[in-house]
C-alpha positions in Angstrom: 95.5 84.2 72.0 97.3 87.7 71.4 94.4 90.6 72.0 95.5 93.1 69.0 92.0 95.2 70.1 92.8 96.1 74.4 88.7 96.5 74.4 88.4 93.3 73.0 90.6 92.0 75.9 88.8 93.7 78.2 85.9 92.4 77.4 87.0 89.0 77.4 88.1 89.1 80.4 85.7 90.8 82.2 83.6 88.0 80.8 85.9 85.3 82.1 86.0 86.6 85.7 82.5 86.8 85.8 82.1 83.2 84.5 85.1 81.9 87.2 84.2 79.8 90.1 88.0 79.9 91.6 89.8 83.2 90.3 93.6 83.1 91.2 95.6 86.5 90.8 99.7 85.6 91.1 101.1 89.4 91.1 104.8 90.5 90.6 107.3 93.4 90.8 105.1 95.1 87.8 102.2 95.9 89.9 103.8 97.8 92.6 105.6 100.4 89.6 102.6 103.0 90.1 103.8 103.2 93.2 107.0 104.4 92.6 108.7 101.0 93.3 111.2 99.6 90.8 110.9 96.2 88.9 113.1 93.5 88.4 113.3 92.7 84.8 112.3 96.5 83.1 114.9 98.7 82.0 115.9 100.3 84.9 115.1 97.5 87.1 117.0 95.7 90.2 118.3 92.7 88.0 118.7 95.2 84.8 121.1 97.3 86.5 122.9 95.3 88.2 123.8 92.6 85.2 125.3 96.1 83.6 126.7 96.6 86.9 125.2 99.6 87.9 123.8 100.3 91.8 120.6 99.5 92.3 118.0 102.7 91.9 116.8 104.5 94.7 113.8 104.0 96.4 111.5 105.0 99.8 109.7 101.0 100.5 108.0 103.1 103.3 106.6 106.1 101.7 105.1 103.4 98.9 101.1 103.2 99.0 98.3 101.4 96.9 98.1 101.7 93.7 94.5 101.8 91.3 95.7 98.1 90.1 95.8 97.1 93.6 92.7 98.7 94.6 91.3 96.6 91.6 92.3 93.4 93.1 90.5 94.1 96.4 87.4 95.0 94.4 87.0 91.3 93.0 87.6 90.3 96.9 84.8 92.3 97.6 82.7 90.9 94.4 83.0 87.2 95.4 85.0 86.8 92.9 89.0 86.7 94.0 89.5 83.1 95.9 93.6 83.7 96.5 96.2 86.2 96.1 99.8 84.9 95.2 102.5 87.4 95.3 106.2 87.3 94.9 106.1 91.2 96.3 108.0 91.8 99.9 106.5 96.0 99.8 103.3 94.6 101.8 101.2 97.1 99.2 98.5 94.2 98.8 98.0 93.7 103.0 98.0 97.6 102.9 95.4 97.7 100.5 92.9 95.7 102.4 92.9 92.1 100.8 92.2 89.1 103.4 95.1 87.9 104.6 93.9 84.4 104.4 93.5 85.3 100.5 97.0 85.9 100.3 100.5 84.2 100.0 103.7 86.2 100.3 105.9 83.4 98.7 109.3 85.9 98.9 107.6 87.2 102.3 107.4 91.1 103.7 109.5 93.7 104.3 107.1 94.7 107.4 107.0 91.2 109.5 108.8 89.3 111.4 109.0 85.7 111.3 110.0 82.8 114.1 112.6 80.6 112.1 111.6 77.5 114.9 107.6 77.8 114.9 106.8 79.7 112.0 105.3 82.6 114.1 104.7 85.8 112.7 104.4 89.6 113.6 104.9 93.1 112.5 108.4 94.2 112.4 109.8 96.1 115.5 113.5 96.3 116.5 112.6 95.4 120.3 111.5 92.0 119.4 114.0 89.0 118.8 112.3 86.1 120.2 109.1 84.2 119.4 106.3 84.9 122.0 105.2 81.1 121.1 108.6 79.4 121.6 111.3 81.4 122.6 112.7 80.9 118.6 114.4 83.9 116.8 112.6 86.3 115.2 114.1 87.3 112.0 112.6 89.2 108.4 110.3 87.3 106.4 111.5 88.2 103.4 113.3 85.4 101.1 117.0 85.7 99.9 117.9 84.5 97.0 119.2 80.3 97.8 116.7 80.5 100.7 113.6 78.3 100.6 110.4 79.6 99.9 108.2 79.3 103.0 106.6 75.6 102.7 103.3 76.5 104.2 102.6 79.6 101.6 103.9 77.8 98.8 101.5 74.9 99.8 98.6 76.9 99.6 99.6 78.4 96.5 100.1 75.0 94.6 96.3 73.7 96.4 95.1 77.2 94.8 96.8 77.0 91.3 95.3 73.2 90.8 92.0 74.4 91.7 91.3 77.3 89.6 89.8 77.7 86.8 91.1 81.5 85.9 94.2 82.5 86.7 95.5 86.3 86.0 99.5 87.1 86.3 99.7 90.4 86.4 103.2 92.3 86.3 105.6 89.5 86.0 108.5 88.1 84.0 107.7 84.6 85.5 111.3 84.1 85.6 111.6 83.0 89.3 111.3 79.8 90.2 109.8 78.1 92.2 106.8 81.0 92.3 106.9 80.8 88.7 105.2 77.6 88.8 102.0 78.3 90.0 100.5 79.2 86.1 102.3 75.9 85.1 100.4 74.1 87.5 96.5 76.1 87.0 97.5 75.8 83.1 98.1 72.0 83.2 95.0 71.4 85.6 92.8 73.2 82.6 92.8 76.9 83.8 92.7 79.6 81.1 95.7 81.5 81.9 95.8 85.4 81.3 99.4 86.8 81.4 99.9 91.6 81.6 103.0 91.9 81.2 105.3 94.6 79.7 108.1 92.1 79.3 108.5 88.5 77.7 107.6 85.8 79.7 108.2 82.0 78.9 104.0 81.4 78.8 103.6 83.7 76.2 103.2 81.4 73.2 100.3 79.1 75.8 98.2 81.2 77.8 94.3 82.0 76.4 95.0 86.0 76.5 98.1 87.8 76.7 98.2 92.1 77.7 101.3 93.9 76.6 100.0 97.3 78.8 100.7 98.4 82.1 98.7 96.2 85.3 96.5 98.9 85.7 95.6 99.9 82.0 93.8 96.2 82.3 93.0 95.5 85.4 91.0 98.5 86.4 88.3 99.3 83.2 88.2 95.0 83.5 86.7 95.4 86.7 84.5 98.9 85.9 83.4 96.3 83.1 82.9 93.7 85.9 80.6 95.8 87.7 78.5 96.5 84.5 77.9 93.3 83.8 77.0 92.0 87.7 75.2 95.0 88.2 77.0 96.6 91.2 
């Protein structure tokens, strides 16, 4: 259902987190925007520009922090109330902000880590290291490129997550990308209620339970104030 009423929304939702048993947040590009970082799909995003052939805009991935909408994600980890993190992100804002990594899939990986292309090994990025401690393999970035295959073991857990839940929030995504964008698919045909904020389109629009047109954090933020009202904490 399209919320014309944001309170209304609000409340809805707050209601439906606090009624979840497995809450699944799947986060894109439109999350990390309060923190200076560009999205894909918005007008001056990556993709945007460059189909008009323009460079790509400028941007410090290191001097990016935290924003409030993640800061509200780590909340409902500390309410009980997250059970996993999917992100299509690479800016490591959501490891930065203090969510459990074994809460959290990187599916397009991390600018900040090094990964063994042999074992599977991973490690913060520094340029003196080239070789797995574990098996002598080559250490290379993490993070995806486009034609590369998503990593099997966090697209596994993403896919055990999505099947399992019973709530599951996008937040700041064009769910254009595939195969991340089949998680909601997957929680939506094993009989989640799906919640999409989202300032663009996305191909779920017309299916999912409740459907935010504002900014990540223009939600996400009073929805967990609201949260806390209602729990008592």
């Amino acid at each position: 259902m399209m919320m014309s009423d944001l309170h209304s929304g609000i409340e809805a939702l707050a209601n439906w987190i606090s009624q979840a048993k497995h809450l699944v947040v799947f986060t894109g590009a439109g999350i990390s925007t309060e923190s200076g970082l560009p999205d894909f799909r918005g007008p001056d995003g990556l993709w945007t520009r460059r189909d008009k052939g323009l460079p790509p805009p400028k941007f410090d991935w290191s001097s990016a922090e935290p924003n409030q909408s993640h800061m509200a994600i780590v909340e409902l980890q500390k309410m009980g109330k997250l059970a996993f993190l999917i992100s299509q992100n690479i800016d490591n804002l959501h490891l930065a902000s203090g969510i459990n990594p074994e809460l959290l899939a990187e599916l397009h990986g991390n600018l900040t880590k090094l990964k063994c292309r042999k074992c599977g090994f991973k490690c913060d990025y520094s340029p003196d290291f080239d070789k797995c401690p574990l098996c002598g393999g080559e250490l290379r970035t993490s993070v995806v490129n486009f034609g590369d295959p998503m990593p099997r073991d966090e697209v596994e857990k993403s896919e055990w997550h999505s099947r399992r839940s019973d709530l599951f929030i996008v937040a700041g995504s064009s769910l254009v990308v595939y195969p991340a964008a089949d998680m909601p698919r997957i929680a939506l045909q094993s009989g989640a209620k799906l919640v999409i904020i989202n300032q663009g389109e996305t191909p779920l629009d017309q299916v999912c339970h409740l459907r935010f047109e504002e900014g990540v954090g223009d939600v996400l933020v009073p929805v967990v104030a609201r949260l806390h009202e209602m729990l008592g904490s």
